[in-house]
C-alpha positions as CSV (number, residue, x, y, z in Angstrom):
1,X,1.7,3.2,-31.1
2,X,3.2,6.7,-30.3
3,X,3.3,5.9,-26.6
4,X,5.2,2.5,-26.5
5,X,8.5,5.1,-27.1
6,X,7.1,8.8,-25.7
7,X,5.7,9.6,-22.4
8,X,2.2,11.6,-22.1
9,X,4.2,14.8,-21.2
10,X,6.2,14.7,-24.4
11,X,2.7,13.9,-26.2
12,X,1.1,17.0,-25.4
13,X,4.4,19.4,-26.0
14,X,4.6,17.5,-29.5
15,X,0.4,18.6,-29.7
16,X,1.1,22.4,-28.3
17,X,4.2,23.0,-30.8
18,X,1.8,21.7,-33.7
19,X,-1.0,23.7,-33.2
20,X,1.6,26.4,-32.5
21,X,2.0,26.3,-36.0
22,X,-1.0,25.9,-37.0
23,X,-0.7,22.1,-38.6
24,X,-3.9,20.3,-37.9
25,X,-3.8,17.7,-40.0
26,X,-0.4,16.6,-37.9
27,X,-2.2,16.9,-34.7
28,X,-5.4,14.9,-36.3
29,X,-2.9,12.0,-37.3
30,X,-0.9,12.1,-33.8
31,X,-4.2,12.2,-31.7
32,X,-5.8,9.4,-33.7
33,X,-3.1,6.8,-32.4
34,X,-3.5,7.5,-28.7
35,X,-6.1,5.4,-26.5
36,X,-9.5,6.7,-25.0
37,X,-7.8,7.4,-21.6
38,X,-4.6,8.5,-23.0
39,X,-6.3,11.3,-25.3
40,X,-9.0,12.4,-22.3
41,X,-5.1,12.8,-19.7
42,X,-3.5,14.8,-22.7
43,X,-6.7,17.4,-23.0
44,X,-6.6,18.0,-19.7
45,X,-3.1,19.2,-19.8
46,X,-4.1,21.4,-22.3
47,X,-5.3,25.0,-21.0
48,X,-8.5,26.5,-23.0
49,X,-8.9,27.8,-25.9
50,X,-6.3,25.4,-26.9
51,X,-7.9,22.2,-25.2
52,X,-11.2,23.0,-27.4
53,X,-9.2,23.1,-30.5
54,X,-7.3,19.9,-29.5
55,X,-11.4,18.3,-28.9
56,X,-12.2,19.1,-32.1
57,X,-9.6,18.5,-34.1
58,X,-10.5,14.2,-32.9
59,X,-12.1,12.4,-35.2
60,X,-16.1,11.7,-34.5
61,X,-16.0,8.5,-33.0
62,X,-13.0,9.3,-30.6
63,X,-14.6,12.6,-29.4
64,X,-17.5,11.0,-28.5
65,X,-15.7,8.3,-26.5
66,X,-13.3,10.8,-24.8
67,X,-16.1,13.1,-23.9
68,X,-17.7,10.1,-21.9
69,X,-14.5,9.3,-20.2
70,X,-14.3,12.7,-18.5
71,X,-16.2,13.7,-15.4
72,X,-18.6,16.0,-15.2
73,X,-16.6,19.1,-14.5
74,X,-14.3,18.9,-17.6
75,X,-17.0,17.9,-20.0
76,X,-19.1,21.1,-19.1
77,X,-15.9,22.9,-19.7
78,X,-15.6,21.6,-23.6
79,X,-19.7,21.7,-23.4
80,X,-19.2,25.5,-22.9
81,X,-16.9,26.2,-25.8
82,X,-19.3,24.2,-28.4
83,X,-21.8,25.3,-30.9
84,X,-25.6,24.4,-30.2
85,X,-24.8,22.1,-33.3
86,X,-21.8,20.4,-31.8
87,X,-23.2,20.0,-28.2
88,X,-26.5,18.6,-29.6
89,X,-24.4,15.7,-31.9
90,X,-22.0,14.9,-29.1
91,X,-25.0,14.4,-26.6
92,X,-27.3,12.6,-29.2
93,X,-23.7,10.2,-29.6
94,X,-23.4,9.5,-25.5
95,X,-25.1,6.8,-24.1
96,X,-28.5,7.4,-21.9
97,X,-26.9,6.2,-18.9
98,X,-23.7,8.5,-19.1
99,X,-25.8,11.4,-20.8
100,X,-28.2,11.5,-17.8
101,X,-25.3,11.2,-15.2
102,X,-24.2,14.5,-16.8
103,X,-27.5,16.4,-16.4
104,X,-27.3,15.1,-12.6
105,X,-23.8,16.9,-12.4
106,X,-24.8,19.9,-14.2
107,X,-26.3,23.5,-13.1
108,X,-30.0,23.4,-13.4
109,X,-30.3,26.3,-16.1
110,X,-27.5,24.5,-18.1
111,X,-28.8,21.0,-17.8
112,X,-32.6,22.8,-19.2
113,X,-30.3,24.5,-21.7
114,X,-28.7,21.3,-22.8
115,X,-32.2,19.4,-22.8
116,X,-34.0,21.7,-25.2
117,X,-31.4,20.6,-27.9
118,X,-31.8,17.2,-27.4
119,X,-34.2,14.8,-30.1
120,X,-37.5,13.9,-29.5
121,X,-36.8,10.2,-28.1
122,X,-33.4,10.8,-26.3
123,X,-35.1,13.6,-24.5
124,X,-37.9,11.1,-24.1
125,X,-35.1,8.7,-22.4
126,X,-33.2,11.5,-20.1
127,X,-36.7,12.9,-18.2
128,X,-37.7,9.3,-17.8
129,X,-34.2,8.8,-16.5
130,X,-34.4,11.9,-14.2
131,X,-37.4,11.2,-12.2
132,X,-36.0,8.0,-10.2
133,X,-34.3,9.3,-7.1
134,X,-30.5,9.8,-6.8
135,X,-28.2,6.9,-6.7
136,X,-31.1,4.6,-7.6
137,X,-31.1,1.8,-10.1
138,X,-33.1,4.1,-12.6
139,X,-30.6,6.3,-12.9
140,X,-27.6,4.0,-14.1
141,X,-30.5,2.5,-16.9
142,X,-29.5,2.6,-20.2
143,X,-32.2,1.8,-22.7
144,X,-29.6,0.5,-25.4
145,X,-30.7,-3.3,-25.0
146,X,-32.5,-6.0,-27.2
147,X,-35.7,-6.7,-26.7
148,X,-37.5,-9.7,-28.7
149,X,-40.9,-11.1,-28.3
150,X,-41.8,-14.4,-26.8
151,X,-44.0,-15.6,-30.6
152,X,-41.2,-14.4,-32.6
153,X,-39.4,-17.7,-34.4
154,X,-35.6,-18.1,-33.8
155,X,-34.9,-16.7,-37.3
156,X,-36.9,-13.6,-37.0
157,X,-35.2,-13.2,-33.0
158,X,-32.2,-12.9,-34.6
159,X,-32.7,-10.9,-38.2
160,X,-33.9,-8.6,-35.5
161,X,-30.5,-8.7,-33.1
162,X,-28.1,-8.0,-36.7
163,X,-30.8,-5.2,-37.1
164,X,-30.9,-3.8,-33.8
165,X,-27.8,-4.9,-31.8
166,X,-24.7,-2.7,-33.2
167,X,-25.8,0.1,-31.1
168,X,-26.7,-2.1,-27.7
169,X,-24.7,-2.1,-24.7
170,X,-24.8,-5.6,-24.6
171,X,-26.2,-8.5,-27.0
172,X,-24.8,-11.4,-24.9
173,X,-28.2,-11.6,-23.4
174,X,-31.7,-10.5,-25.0
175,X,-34.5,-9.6,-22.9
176,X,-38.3,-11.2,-24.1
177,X,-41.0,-8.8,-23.5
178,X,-45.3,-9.3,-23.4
179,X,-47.7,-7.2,-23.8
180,X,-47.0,-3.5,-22.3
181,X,-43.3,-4.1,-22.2
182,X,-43.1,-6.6,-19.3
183,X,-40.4,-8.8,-18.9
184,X,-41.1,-11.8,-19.3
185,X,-38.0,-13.7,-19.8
186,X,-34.7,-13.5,-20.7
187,X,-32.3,-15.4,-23.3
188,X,-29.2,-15.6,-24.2
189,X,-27.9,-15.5,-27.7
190,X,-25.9,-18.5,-27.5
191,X,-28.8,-20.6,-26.8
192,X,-30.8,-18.2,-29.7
193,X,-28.0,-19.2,-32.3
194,X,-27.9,-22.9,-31.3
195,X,-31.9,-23.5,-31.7
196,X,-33.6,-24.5,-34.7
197,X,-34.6,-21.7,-36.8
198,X,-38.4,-22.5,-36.6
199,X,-38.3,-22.7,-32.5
200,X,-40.4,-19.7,-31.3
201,X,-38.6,-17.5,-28.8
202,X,-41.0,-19.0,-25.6
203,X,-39.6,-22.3,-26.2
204,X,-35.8,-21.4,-25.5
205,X,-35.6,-18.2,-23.1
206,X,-35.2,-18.9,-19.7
207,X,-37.3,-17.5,-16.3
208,X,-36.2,-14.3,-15.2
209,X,-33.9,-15.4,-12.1
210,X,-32.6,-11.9,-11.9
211,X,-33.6,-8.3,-12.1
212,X,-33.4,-5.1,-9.8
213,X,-36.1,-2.4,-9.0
214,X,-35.5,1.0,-10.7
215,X,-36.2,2.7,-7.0
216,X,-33.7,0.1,-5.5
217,X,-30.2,1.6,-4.1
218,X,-27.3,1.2,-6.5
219,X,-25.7,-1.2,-4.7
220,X,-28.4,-3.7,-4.9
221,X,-27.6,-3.6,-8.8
222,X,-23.6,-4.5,-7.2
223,X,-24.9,-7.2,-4.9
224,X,-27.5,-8.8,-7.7
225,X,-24.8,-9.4,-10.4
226,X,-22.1,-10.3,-7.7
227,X,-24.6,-12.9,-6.6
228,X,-26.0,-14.1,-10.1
229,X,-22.0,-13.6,-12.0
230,X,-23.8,-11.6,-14.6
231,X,-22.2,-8.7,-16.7
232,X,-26.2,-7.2,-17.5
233,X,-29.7,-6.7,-15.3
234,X,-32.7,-6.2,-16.7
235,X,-33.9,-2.9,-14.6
236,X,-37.4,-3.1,-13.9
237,X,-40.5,-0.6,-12.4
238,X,-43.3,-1.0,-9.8
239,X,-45.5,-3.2,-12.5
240,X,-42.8,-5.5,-13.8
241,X,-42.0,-3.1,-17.1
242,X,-38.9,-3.3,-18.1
243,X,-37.2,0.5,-18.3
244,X,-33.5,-0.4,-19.1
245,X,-30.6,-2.8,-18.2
246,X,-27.4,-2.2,-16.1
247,X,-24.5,-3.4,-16.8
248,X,-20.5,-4.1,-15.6
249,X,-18.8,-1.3,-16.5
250,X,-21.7,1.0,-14.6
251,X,-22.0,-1.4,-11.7
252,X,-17.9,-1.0,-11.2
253,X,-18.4,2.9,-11.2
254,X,-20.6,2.4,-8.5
255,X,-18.4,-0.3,-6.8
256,X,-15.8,2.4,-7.0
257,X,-17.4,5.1,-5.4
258,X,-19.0,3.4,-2.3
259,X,-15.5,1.6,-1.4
260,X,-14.4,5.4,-1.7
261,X,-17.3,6.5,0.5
262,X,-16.2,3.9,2.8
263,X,-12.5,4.7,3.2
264,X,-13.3,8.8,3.9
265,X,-15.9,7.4,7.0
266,X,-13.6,5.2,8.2
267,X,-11.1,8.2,8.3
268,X,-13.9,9.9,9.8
269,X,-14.2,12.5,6.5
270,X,-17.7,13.0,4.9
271,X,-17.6,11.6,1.5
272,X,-15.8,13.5,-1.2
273,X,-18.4,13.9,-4.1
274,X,-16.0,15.3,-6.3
275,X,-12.6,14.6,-7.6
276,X,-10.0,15.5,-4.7
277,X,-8.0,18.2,-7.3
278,X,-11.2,19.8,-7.8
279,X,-11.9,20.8,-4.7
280,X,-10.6,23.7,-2.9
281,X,-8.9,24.2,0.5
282,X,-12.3,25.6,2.1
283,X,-14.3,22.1,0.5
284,X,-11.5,20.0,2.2
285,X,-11.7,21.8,5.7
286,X,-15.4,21.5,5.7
287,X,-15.1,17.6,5.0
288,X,-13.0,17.4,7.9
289,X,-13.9,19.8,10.6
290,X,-17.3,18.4,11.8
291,X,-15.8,14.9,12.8
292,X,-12.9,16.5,14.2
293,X,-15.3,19.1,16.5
294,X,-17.3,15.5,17.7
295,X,-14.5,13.6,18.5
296,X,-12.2,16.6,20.9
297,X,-15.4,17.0,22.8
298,X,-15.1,13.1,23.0
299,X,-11.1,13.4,23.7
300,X,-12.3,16.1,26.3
301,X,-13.8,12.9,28.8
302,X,-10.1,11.4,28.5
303,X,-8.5,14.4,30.1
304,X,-11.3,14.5,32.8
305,X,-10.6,10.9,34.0
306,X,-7.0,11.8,33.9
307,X,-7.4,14.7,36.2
308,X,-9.8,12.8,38.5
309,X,-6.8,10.2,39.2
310,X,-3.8,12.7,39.6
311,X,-3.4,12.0,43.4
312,X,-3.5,8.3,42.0
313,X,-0.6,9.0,39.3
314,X,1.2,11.2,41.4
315,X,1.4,8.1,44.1
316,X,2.2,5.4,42.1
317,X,4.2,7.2,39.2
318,X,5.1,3.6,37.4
319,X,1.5,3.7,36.9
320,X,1.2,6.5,33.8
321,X,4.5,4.7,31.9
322,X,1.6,2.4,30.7
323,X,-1.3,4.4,30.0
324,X,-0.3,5.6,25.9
325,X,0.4,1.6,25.5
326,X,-3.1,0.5,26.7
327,X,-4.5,3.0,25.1
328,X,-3.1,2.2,22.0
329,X,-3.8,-1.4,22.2
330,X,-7.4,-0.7,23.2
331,X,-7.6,1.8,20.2
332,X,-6.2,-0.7,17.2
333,X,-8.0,-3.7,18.8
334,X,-11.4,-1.9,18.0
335,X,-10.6,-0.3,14.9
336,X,-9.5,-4.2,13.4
337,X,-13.2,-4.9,14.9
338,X,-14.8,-2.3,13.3
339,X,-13.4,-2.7,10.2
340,X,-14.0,-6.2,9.8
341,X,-17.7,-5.7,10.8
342,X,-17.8,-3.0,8.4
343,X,-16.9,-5.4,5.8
344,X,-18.8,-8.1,6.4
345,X,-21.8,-6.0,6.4
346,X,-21.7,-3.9,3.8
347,X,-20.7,-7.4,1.2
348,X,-23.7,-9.4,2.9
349,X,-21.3,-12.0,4.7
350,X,-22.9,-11.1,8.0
351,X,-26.9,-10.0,8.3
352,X,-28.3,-7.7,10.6
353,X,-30.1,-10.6,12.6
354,X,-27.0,-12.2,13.6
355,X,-25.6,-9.7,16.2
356,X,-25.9,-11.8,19.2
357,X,-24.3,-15.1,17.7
358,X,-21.6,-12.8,16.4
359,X,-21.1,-10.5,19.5
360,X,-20.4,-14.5,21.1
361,X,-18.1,-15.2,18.7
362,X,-16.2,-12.1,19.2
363,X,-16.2,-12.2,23.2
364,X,-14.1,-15.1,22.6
365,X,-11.5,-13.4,20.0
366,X,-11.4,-10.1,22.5
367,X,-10.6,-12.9,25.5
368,X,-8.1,-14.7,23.6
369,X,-6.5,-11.4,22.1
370,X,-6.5,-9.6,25.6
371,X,-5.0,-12.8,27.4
372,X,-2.3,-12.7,24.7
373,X,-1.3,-9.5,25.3
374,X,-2.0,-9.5,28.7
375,X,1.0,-12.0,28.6
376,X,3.3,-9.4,27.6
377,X,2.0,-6.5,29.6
378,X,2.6,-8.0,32.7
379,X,6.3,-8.1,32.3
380,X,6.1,-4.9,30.9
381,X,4.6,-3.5,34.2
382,X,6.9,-6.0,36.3
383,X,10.3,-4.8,34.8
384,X,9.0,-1.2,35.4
385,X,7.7,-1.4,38.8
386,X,7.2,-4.6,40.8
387,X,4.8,-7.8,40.9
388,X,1.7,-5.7,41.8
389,X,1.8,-3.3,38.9
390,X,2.4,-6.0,36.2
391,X,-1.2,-7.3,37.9
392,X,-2.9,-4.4,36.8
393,X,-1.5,-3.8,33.7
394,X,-2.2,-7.4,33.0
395,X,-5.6,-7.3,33.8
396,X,-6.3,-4.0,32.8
397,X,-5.0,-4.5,29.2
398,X,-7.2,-8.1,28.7
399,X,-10.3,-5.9,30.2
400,X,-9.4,-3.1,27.4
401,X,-8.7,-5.0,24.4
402,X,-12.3,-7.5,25.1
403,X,-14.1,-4.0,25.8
404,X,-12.9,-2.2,22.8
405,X,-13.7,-5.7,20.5
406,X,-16.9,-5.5,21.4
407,X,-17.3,-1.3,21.0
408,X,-15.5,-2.0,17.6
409,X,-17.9,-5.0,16.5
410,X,-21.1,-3.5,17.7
411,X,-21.3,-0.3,16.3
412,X,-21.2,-1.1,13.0
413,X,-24.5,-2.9,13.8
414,X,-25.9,-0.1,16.0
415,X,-25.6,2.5,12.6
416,X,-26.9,0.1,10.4
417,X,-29.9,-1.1,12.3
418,X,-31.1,3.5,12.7
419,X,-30.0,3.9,8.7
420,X,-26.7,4.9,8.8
421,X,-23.7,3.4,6.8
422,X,-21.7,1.5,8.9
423,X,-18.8,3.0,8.0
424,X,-19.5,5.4,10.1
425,X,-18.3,3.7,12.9
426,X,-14.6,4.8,11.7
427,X,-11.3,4.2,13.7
428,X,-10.9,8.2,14.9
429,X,-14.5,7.4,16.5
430,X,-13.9,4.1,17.7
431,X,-10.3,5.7,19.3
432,X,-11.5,8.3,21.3
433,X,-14.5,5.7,23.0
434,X,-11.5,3.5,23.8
435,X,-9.7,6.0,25.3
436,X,-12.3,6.8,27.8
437,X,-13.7,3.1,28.5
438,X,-10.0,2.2,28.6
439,X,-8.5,5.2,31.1
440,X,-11.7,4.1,33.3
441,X,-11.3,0.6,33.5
442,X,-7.6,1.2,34.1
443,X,-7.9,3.3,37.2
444,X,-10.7,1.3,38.2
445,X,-8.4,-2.2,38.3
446,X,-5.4,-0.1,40.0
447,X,-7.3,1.7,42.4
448,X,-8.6,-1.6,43.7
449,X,-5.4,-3.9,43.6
450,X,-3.1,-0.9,45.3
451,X,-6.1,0.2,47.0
452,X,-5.3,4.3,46.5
């Protein structure tokens, strides 16, 4: 290929220079040896009008591939430069599932625009598409599956999967439908090739041991085919009809975009719906600034608690040397809590029932962490003051680090149990409650051993 010797960059000045001067057919040829991905990177180096030249100079097959690779932002940008006739193939071309994820992203008024030049039966499919609410099951359906009928013999199940299956998203397995379009079974075309011809379909498709709710959340359709090691789902409504399937490649988008949503709530940023280069320094701030707000009101209580103690400090001096290390170790103590709570929760490892037998289990990890450390503090606080102070910081830092634990490994189960994603309970939040449990606890233990 022309990229095993040139890099991307030298692609696209080789693609300029040619349509430069005006030689199409060169660019044609060059553009037709690139990958999917490589060819979608290269038009967005392109600046308009030359990326829409560059779009349509790709043969059929690869614009429609590239223009499903894009997001949402840059395909309404090649949208806008196309003909009604052009617009109207390329959407006919996509896929229900990646067509309807467009409309979602798009202006109203366009996405109407863009609907009146669709067919008959994909305009049929998109509106049915449409009206299951956001980040449900429904709307990841795509209606380009196999469907065979439980009387049909063998032979005529699969004259009809050589008829019908070129255009499916998947033929590994074919879905057997009744009367009204319920499922009724499922069967997978290895067992349909090894039958006898003459076997009907009832007698070799299996029960349905699988299947997720078109009104279910997304990441049911993650947890089902995680659980079941399936690449498709049959997608079903309230009466057992079967509207679409789901499969891998969808399911990983998904995947990929709640493991993003986690990471931004753990950093305490709402979620990013867009692509971090598409968003603008005012989008950013206001991702940021709300948690920020919360948690200095929150920081606020620390400085209080410090004040309240200054005769205290100003007495025993030694005494704030330790306070940014217990702190500290309070603070990562609970985040590592949090995080692994997080995690367990949101992959099923640990149910909502189970807080108290875990909140045992962790008592014992926060005692045998905080002892550990405790270890080390006290020589800490003996080397920079005398017996009494290591005390304190001994037993101050063992009553921190089983405190925060417990902050860290319970919250995620407080959000979850009112709604909330449990990544909410993110290490800036769980930081600044360890900062105040840990500054009181601290004053608390030295005000009684020195009694100041």
């Amino acid at each position: 290929m022309h990229t095993e010797t040139s890099s991307i960059e030298e692609v696209r000045d080789e693609v300029r220079a040619l349509v430069d001067v005006h030689d199409w057919l060169a660019v044609r040829r060059l553009l037709a040896e690139l990958s999917v991905p490589e060819v979608a990177d290269l038009l967005l180096g392109v600046e308009m009008p030359e990326r829409l030249l560059v779009f349509r100079l790709l043969p059929r097959d690869l614009s429609d591939e590239v223009f499903s690779y894009l997001d949402g932002h840059d395909q309404d940008v090649i949208l806008g430069g196309l003909t009604d006739r052009e617009t109207r193939r390329l959407l006919a071309a996509m896929a229900p599932d990646d067509r309807t994820e467009l409309f979602e992203e798009l202006p109203g008024e366009i996405t109407q625009k863009l609907l009146n030049l669709l067919g008959a039966e994909d305009l049929a499919e998109v509106r049915q598409l449409l009206g299951y609410p956001s980040e449900s099951v429904g709307r990841l359906a795509t209606t380009d599956y196999v469907a065979i009928r439980p009387e049909w013999t063998v032979a005529h199940a699969l004259s009809h999967v050589r008829e019908r299956g070129r255009d499916s998203e998947t033929i590994d397995v074919l879905y057997v439908i009744g009367s009204g379009w319920r499922l009724e079974g499922v069967c997978e075309l290895r067992r349909l090739i090894l039958a006898e011809p003459e076997q009907r379909v009832v007698d070799v498709m299996e029960p349905v041991h699988a299947s997720v709710s078109a009104f279910d959340d997304q990441e049911e359709a993650v947890r089902e085919m995680r659980r079941h090691d399936t690449i498709a789902l049959p997608v079903v409504d309230s009466a057992g009809v079967l509207i679409g399937i789901v499969t891998a490649d969808d399911v990983f988008d998904v995947l990929e975009e709640e493991v993003t949503e986690d990471i931004h709530r753990t950093a305490s940023v709402a979620p990013l719906r867009q692509s971090y280069r598409r968003l603008s320094i005012r989008d950013l701030y206001g991702k940021r600034i709300g948690w920020l707000a919360i948690l200095l009101f929150v920081n606020l209580f620390s400085s209080s608690i410090v004040a309240a103690y200054e005769t205290m400090l100003t007495e025993v001096i030694a005494l704030a040397f330790f306070i940014p290390m217990l702190i500290a170790s309070g603070g990562n103590t609970g985040s590592q809590s949090a995080m692994l709570m997080v995690r367990a929760l949101v992959t099923d490892d640990v149910a909502l029932d189970q807080w108290f037998t875990t909140f045992l289990k962790e008592i014992g990890v926060g005692l045998a962490l905080g002892i550990t450390l405790a270890g080390g503090a006290f020589f800490l606080g003996m080397f920079h003051g005398n017996v009494m102070i290591g005390v304190v910081v001994a037993i101050s830092m063992a009553g921190i680090v089983l405190v925060a634990n417990l902050f860290g490994m319970s919250l995620p189960f407080f959000f979850t149990r009112i709604g909330w994603d449990p990544a909410v309970a993110s290490s800036p939040m769980i930081t600044s409650i360890v900062d105040v449990t840990g500054l009181l606890i601290y004053f608390f233990v030295a005000s009684r051993l020195l009694s100041l």
